[in-house]
C-alpha positions as CSV (number, residue, x, y, z in Angstrom):
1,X,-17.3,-41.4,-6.8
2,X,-18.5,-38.3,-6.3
3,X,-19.9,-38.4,-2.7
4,X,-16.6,-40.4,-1.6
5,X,-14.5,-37.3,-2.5
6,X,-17.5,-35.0,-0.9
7,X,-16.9,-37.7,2.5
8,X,-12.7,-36.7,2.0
9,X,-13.4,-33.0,2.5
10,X,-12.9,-31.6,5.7
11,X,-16.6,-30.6,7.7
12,X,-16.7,-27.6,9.6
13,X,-16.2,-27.1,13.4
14,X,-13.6,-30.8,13.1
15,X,-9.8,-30.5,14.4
16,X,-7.0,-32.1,12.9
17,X,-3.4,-32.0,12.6
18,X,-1.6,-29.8,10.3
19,X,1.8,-28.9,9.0
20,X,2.6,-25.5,7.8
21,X,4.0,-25.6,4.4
22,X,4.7,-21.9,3.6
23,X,3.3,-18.1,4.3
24,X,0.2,-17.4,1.9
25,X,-0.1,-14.1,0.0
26,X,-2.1,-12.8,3.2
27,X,0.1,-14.0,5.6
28,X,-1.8,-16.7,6.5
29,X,0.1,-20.2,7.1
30,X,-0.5,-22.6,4.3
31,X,-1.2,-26.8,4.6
32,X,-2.7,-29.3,2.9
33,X,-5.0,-32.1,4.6
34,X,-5.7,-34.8,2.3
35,X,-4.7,-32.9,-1.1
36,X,-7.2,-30.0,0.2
37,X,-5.2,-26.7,0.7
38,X,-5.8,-25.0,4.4
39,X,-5.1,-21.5,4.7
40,X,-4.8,-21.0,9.0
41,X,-4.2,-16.9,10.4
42,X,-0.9,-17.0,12.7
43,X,0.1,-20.3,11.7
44,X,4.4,-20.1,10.3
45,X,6.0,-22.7,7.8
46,X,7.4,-25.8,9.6
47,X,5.1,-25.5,12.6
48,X,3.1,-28.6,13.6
49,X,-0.6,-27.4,14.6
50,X,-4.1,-28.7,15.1
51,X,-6.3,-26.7,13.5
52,X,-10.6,-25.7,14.0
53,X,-11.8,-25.7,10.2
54,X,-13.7,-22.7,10.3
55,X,-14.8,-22.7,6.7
56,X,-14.9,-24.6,3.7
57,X,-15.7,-25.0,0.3
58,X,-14.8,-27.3,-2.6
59,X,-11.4,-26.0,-3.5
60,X,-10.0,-25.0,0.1
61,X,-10.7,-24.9,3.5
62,X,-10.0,-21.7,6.5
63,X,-8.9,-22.7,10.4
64,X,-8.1,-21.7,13.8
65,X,-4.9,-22.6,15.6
66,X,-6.1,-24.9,18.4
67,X,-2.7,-25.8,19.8
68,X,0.7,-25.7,18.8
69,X,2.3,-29.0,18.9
70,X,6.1,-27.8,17.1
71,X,7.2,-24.4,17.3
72,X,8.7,-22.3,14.7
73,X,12.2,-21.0,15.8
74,X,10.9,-17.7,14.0
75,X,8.3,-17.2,16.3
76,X,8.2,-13.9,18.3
77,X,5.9,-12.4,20.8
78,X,3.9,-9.8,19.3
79,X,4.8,-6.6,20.7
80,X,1.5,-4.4,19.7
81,X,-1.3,-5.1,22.5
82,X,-4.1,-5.1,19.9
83,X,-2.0,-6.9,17.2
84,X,-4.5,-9.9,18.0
85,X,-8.1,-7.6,17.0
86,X,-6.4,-5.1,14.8
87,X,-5.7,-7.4,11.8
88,X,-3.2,-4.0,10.5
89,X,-0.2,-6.1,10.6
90,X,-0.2,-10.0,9.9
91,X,3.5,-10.6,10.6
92,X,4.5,-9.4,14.2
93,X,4.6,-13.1,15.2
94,X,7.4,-14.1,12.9
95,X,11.1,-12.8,13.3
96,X,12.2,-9.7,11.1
97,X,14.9,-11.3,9.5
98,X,12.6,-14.4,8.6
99,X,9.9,-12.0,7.1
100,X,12.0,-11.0,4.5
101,X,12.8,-14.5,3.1
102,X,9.0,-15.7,3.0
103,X,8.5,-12.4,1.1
104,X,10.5,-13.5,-1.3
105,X,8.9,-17.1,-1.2
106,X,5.5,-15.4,-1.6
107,X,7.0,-13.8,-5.3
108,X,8.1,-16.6,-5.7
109,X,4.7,-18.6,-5.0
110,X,2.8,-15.9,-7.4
111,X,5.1,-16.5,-10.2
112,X,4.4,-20.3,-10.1
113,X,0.4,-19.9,-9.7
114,X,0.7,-17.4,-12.7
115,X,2.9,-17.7,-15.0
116,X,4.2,-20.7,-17.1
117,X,7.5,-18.9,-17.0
118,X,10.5,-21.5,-15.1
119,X,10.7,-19.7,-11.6
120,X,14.1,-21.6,-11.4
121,X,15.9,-20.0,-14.2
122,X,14.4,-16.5,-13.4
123,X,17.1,-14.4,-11.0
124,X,14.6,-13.6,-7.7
125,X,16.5,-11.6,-5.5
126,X,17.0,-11.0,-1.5
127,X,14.3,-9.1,-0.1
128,X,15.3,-5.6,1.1
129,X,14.4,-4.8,4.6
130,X,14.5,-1.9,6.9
131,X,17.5,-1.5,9.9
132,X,14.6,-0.2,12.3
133,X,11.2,-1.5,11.0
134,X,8.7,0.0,13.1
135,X,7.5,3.5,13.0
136,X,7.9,3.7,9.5
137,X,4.3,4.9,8.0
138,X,3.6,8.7,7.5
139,X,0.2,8.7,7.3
140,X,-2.5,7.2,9.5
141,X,-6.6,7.0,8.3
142,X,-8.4,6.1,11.3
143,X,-11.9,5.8,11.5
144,X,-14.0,7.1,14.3
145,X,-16.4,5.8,16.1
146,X,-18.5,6.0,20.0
147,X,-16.8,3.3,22.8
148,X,-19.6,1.5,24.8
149,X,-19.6,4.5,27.1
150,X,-20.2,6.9,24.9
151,X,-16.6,8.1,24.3
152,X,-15.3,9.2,20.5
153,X,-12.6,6.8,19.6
154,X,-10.5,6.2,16.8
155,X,-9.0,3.2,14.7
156,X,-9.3,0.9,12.3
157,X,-12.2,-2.0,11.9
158,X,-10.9,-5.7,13.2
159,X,-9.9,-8.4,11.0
160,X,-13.0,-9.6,8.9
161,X,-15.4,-7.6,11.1
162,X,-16.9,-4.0,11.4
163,X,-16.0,-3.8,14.8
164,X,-13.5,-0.4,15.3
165,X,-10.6,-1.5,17.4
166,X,-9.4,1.7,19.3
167,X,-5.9,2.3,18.3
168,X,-4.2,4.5,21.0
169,X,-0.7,3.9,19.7
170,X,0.5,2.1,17.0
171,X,4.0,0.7,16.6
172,X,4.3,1.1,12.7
173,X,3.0,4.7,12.6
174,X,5.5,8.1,12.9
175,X,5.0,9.3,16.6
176,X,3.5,12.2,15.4
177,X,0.5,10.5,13.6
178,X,0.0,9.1,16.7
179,X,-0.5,12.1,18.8
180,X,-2.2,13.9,16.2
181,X,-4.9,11.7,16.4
182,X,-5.1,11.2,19.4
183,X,-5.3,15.4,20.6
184,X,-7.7,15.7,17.4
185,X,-9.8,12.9,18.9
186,X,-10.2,15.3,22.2
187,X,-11.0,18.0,20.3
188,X,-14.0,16.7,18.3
189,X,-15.2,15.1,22.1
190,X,-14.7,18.5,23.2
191,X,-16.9,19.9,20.4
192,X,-19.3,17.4,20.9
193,X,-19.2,16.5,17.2
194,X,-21.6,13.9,16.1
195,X,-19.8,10.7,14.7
196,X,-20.8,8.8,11.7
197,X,-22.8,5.8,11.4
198,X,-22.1,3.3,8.5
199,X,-25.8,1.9,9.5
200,X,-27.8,4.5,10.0
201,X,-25.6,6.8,7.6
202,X,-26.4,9.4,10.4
203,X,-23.7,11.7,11.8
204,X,-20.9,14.1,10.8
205,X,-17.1,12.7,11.4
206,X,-16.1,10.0,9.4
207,X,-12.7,9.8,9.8
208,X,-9.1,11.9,10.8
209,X,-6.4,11.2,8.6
210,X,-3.2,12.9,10.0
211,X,-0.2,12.7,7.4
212,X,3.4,13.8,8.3
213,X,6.6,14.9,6.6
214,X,9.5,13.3,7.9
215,X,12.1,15.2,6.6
216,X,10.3,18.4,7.5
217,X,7.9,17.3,10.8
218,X,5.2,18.9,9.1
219,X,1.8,17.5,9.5
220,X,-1.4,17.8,7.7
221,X,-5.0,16.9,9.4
222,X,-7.5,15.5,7.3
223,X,-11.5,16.1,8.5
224,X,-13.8,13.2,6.4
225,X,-17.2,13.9,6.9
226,X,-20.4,13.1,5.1
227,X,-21.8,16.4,4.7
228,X,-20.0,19.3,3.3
229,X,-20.9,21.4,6.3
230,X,-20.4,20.4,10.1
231,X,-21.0,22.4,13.4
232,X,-17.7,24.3,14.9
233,X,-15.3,23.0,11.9
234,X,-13.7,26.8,12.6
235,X,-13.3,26.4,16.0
236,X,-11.9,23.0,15.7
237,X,-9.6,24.2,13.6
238,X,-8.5,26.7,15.5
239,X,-8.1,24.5,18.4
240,X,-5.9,21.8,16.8
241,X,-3.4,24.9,15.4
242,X,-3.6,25.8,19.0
243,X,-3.2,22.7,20.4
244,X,-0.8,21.3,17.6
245,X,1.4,24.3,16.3
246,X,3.4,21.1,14.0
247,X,0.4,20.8,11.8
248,X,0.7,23.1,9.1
249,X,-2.4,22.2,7.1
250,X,-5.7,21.6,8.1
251,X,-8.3,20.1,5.5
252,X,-11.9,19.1,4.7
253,X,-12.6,16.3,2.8
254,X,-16.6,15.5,2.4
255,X,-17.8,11.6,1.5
256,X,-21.0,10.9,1.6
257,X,-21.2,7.6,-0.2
258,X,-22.0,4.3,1.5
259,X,-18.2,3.4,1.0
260,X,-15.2,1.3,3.2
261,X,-13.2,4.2,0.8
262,X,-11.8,7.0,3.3
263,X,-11.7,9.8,0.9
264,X,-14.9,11.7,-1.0
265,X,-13.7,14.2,-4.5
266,X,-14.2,17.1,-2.9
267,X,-11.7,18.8,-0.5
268,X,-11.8,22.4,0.9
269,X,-9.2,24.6,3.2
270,X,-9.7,24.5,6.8
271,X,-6.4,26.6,8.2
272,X,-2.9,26.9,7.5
273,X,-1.3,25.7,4.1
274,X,-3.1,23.9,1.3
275,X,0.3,21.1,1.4
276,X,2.7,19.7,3.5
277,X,6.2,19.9,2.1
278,X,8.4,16.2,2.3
279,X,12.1,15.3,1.1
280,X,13.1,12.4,-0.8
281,X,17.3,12.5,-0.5
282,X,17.7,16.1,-2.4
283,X,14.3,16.2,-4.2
284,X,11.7,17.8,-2.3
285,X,7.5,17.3,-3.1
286,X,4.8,19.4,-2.1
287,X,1.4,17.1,-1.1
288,X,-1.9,17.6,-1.2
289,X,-4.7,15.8,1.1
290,X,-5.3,13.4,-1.6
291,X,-2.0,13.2,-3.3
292,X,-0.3,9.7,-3.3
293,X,2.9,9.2,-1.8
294,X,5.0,6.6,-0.3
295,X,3.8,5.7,3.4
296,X,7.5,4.5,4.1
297,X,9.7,7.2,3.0
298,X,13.2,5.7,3.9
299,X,12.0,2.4,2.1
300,X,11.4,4.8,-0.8
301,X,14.7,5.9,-1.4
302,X,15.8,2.1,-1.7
303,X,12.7,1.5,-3.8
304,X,13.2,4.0,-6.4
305,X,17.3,3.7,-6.7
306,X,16.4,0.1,-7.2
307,X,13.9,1.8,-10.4
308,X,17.1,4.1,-11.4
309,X,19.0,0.7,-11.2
310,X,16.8,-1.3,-13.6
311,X,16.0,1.5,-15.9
312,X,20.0,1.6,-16.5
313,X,19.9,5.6,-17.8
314,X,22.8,6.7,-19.2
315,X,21.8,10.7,-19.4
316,X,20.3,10.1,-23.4
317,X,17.1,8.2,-22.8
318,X,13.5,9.7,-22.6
319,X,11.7,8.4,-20.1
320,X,7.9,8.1,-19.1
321,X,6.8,7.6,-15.7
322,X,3.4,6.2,-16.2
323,X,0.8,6.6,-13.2
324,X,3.5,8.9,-11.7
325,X,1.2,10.6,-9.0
326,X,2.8,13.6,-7.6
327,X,5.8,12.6,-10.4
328,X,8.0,11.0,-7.6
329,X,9.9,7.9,-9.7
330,X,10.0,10.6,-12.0
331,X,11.9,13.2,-10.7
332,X,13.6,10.8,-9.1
333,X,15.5,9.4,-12.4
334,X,15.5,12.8,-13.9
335,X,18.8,13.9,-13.7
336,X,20.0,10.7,-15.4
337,X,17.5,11.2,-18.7
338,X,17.5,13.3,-21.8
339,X,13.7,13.9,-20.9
340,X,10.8,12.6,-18.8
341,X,7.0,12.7,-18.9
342,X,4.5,11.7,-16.5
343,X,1.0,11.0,-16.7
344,X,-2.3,10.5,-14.2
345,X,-5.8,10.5,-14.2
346,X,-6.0,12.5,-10.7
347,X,-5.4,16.1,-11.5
348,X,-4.3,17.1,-7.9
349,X,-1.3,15.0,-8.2
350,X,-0.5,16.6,-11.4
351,X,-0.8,19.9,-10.4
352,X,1.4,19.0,-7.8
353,X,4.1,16.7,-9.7
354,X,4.0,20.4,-12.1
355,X,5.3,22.4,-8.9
356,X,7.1,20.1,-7.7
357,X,9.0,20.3,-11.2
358,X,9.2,23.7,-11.2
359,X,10.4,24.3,-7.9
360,X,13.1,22.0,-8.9
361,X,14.4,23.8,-11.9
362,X,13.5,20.5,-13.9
363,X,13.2,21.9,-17.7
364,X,13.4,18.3,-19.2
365,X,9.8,17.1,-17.1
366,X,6.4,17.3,-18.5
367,X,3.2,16.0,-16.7
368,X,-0.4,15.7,-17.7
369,X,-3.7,14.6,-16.9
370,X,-5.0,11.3,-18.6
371,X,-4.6,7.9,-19.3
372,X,-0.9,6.4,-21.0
373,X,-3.2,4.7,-23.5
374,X,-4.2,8.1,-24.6
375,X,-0.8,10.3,-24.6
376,X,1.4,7.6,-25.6
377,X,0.3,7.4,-28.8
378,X,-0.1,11.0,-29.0
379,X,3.2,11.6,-28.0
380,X,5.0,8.8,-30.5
381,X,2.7,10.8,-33.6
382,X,4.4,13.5,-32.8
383,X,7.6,11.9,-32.7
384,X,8.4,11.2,-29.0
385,X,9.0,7.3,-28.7
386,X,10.3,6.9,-24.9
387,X,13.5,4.6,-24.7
388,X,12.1,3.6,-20.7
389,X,8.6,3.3,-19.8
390,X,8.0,3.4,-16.0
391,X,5.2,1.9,-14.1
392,X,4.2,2.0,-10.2
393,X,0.1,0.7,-10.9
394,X,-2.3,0.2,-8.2
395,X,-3.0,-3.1,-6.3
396,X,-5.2,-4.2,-9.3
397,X,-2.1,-4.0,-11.5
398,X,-2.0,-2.4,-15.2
399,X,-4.9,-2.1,-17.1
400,X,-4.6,-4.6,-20.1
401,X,-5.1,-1.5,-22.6
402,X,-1.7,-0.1,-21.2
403,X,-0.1,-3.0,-21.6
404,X,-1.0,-3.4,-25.3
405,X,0.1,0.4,-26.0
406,X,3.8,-0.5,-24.1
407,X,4.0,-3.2,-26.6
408,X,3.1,-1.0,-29.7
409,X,5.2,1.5,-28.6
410,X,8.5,-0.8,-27.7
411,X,10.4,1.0,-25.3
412,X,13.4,-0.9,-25.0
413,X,13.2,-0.7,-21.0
414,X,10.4,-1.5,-19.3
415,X,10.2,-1.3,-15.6
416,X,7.4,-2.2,-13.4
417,X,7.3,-1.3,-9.9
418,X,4.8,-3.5,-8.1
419,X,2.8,-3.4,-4.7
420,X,0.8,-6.9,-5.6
421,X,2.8,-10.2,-6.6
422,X,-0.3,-12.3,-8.0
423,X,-1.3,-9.2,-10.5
424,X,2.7,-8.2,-11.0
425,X,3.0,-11.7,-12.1
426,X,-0.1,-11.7,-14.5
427,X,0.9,-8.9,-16.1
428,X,5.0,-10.0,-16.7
429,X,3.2,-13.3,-18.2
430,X,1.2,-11.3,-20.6
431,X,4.8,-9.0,-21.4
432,X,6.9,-12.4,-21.6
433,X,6.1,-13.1,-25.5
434,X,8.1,-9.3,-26.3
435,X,10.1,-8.6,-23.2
436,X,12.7,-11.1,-20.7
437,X,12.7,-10.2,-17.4
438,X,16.0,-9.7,-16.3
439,X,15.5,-10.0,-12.5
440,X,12.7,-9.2,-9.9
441,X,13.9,-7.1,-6.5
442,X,12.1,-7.8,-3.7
443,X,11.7,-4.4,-1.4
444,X,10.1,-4.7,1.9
445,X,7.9,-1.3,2.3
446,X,5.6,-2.4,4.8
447,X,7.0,-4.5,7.8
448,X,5.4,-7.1,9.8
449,X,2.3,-7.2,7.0
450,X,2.0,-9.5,4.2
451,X,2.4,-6.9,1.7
452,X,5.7,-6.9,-1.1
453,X,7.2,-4.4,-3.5
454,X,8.9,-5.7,-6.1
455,X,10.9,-3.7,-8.7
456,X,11.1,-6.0,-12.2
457,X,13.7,-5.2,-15.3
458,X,12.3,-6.5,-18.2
459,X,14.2,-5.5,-21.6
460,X,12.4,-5.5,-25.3
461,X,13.5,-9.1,-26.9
């Protein structure tokens, strides 16, 4: 029995025909050959393709696009040159308008792989898209690297390989990351700086990170190199603020490890100011080279009113803003709390969330350094039980320790803002026993990728 299945699976290297169910969670189309699920790069739902398998193991199978045999009326012509190497975007090849519904269908898809909640009776809104979706990210973190001729370039490492794919301009980045890089580029050929290898783990410049204000058009450069001291630094600085007179602040970061991460712990002053300042609608934030923020600010507004929505304030309720980086969700839902606190393990965004609180006259907003599994707690001993706890995690979701202290402490809102469908919907499975969800809002921060936001309001049962 069992070698007649092993004779079913696909082998590598054959070609066969395939329909394209849906979008995977990677933007990869999605089939099934013989009950085996096939996951094939640029392939859309409904198109008719034959497929190279190109690898595959007992559970499911990877392929190439041979040929097209049925077209999907959402198909578009890429309009980046390098959209094919790059691997930065997944989606260019699929109509805007279209995008949106499969990202829906890909919350969708997570909460049926995990969750035994009924996906039918739970209310899974629209997606919300951008009117101009490209040149929408703030911040660029491009590695460098030497061309074949010997030339400094800069970009990002293909799809699946560790091959840098010079990126001269890129068609979801502000302009002004764009040209930053570029200039800062000349200047380090100028220099003759000596690039990094991630072999030999010889060589100074690792990367340039170039992050803008939109509101403001001020820009901040961020060096990464693997030693804490590099030849000319001061002259390069001074010839980017000559060069550049937009970017306000000029910093050092230093990572030495043998890391894919861009950014080391330490950071020092090059030139100019220590942060750039940024708007959100009336609120204004002060950022640090480190400091997370939004890459798609006008997204961000949409994101975080759909947060106000599902936190339903009324002016009484204290609020937490759990993970809250530079305090952003935060601040934003401030003025329609009794009082909000704010917590992170990365002291540089607290620092700044603090003087960004400050500045703002905000006399009802406290933030602190540490986990929520430590202050909450804390702060409930002493008689502060929030009425809304808000959550904006990492990729890797919440930690299963914070989820336990939401539950002790009952909030009677809980809303989780969420950059990752498969671990958003772990985690509302694990809530479902003490809190409903009243609807999930799809928000499409990063167009033409696979990635979704998705802003859930669950209520205390």
């Amino acid at each position: 029995m069992k070698e007649k299945q092993q004779g079913a699976l696909l082998q590598k290297g054959q070609q066969f025909p395939l329909t394209i169910k849906r979008l995977g969670i990677n933007g990869e189309g999605v089939g099934y050959f013989k009950k085996q699920v096939v996951f094939v790069p640029g392939a859309l739902p409904g198109e008719e393709v034959v497929v190279e398998a190109t690898n595959v193991q007992a559970k499911y199978a990877e392929g190439t696009v041979r040929k097209v045999r049925k077209r999907s009326e959402h198909r578009v012509k890429p309009p980046c040159p390098v959209y094919e190497q790059c691997g930065g975007c997944q989606l260019q090849h699929l109509a805007y308008e279209q995008q949106l519904n499969e990202k829906r269908d890909i919350v969708i898809q997570s909460m049926e792989r995990h969750t035994k909640l009924s996906v039918e009776k739970l209310d899974i809104r629209p997606t919300i898209g951008m009117e101009d979706p490209w040149h929408y990210r703030n911040k660029s973190q491009f590695q460098v690297g030497r061309s074949h001729s010997g030339d400094i370039i800069a970009g990002l490492y293909g799809l699946n390989s560790h091959k840098l794919v010079p990126i001269k301009e890129c068609i979801v980045q502000h302009p002004k990351t764009n040209k930053t890089t570029g200039v800062v580029r000349k200047i380090l050929e100028k220099f003759g700086v000596s690039v990094y290898n991630e072999r030999t783990r010889k060589g100074d410049v690792r990367s340039i990170v170039v992050r803008v204000g939109f509101e403001t058009g001020e820009v901040q450069v961020v060096l990464v190199t693997s030693k804490p001291e590099f030849p000319k630094k001061k002259e390069i600085a001074e010839a980017i603020q000559k060069r550049l007179p937009e970017v306000t602040s000029i910093m050092h970061n230093i990572n030495g490890e043998k890391t894919s991460v861009i950014f080391g712990h330490k950071t020092s002053h090059l030139a100019g100011n220590m942060v750039i300042q940024e708007f959100l609608g009336d609120v204004s934030f002060e950022l640090s080279a480190r400091a997370f923020f939004q890459l798609n600010p006008k997204q961000t507004l949409k994101l975080y009113d759909e947060a106000k929505k599902a936190a339903k304030l009324t002016g009484k309720e204290k609020v937490v803003d759990a993970y809250c980086g530079v305090g952003t969700i935060g601040m934003w839902l401030s003025d329609g709390a009794k009082e909000v606190r704010g917590m992170d393990v990365i002291k540089e965004s607290i620092d700044d969330a603090k003087k960004n609180a400050k500045k703002h006259g905000m006399k009802n907003a406290t933030y602190v350094t540490g986990t929520a599994e430590h202050w909450l707690p804390k702060w409930v001993k002493e008689g502060f039980r929030p009425d809304v706890i808000v959550v904006d995690p990492p990729r890797t979701g919440c930690e299963r320790t914070f989820l336990d202290t939401v539950k002790q402490v009952k909030p009677k809102r809980f809303v989780y803002v969420s950059c990752n469908p498969s671990t958003l919907a772990k985690d509302l499975q694990y809530m479902s026993k003490d809190y409903k969800i009243e609807y999930m809002q799809p928000v499409d921060m990063f167009p033409h990728t696979a990635h979704v936001e998705c802003v859930v309001s669950l209520s205390l049962k």
